[in-house]
C-alpha positions in Angstrom: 0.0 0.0 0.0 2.6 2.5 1.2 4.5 1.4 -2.3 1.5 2.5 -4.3 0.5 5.9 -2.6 5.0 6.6 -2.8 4.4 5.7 -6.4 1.3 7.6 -7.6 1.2 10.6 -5.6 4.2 12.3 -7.1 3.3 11.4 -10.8 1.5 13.7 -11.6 -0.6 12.1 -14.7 -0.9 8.5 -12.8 -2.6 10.6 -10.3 -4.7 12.8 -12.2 -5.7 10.0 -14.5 -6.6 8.0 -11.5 -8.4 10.8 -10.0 -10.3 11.3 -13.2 -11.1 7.6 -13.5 -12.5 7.9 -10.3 -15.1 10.9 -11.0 -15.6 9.9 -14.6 -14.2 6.8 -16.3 -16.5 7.3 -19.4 -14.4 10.2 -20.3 -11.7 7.3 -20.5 -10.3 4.9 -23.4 -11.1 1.1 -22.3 -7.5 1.0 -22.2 -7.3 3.3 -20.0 -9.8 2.7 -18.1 -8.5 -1.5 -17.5 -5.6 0.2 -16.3 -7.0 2.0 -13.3 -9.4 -1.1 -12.9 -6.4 -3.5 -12.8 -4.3 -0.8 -10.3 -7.2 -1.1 -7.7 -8.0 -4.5 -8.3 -4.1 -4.9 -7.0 -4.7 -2.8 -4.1 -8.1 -5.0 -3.1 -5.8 -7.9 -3.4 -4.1 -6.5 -0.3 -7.4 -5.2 1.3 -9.0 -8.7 1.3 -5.4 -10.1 2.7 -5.1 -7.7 5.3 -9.1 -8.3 6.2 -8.3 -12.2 6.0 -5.1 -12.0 8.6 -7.2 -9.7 10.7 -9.5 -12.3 11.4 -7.3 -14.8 12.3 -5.0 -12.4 14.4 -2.2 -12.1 12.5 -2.8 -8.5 11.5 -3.6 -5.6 14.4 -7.7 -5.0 13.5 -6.5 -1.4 13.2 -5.3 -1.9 10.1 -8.7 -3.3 8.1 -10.5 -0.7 10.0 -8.3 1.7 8.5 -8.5 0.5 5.2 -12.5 0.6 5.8 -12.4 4.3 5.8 -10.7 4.3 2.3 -13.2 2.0 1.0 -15.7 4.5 2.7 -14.2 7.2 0.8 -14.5 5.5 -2.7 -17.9 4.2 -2.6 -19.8 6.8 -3.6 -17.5 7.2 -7.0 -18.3 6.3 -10.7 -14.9 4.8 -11.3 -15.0 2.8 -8.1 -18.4 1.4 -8.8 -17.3 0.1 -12.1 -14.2 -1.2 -11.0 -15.8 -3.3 -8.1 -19.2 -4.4 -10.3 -16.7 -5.8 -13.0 -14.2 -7.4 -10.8 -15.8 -8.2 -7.2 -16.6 -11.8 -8.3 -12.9 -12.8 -8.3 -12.4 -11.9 -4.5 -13.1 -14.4 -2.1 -17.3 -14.8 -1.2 -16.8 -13.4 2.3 -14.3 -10.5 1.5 -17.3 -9.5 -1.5 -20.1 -10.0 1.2 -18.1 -7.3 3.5 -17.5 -4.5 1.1 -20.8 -4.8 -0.2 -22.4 -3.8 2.9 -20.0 -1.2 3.1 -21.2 0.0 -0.1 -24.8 0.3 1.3 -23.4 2.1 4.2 -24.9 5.5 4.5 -21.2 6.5 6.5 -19.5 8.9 4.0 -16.3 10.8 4.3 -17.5 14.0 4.2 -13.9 15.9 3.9 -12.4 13.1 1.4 -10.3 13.9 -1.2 -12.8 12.4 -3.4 -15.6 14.5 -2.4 -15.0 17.6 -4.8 -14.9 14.5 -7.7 -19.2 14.9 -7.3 -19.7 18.3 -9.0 -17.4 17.2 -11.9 -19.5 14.2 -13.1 
């Protein structure tokens, strides 16, 4: 995780692409668009082993509960959406089960750094 946030955050088009993926992937190639879908699949690959090592108390629970909060944060966007609705099925029934009911969460992040995505839809 720490490796991915190093990694983006100071490119300057990764990141913008990815934050315009997020607010509006149709304005995206399908190219591009697999490409930010495949970079967050990567990242829930981690999610669902961090949630998995939680449970059986390898992992401090901070960490998922953590990571919860980011999910939180992402829900509500077009790019997340289509990432998790076209890739959920390959994650593991009980890991899809868990951030599905964090998607019907009415918990937002009000101060994200998502949020101002909305008005550019």
């Amino acid at each position: 995780m720490t490796n991915w946030y190093v990694t983006i955050g100071p490119d300057s088009e990764t990141s913008s692409g990815f934050w315009r993926f997020l607010a509006n992937p149709k304005s995206m190639t399908k190219e591009e668009q697999l490409q930010h879908i495949l970079n967050l699949h990567g990242q829930f690959l981690t999610f669902q082993n961090s949630f998995y090592l939680s449970k059986e108390g390898t992992l401090d629970p901070r960490i998922p509960e953590s990571l919860y909060q980011v999910i939180i944060g992402l829900k509500d966007q077009p790019g997340f959406l289509q990432f998790w609705n076209s890739r959920k099925s390959i994650f593991f029934k009980e890991y899809r089960q868990y951030v599905d009911e964090i998607l019907k969460s009415s918990e937002s992040v009000s101060k994200g750094i998502y949020s101002s995505n909305k008005s550019e839809k």
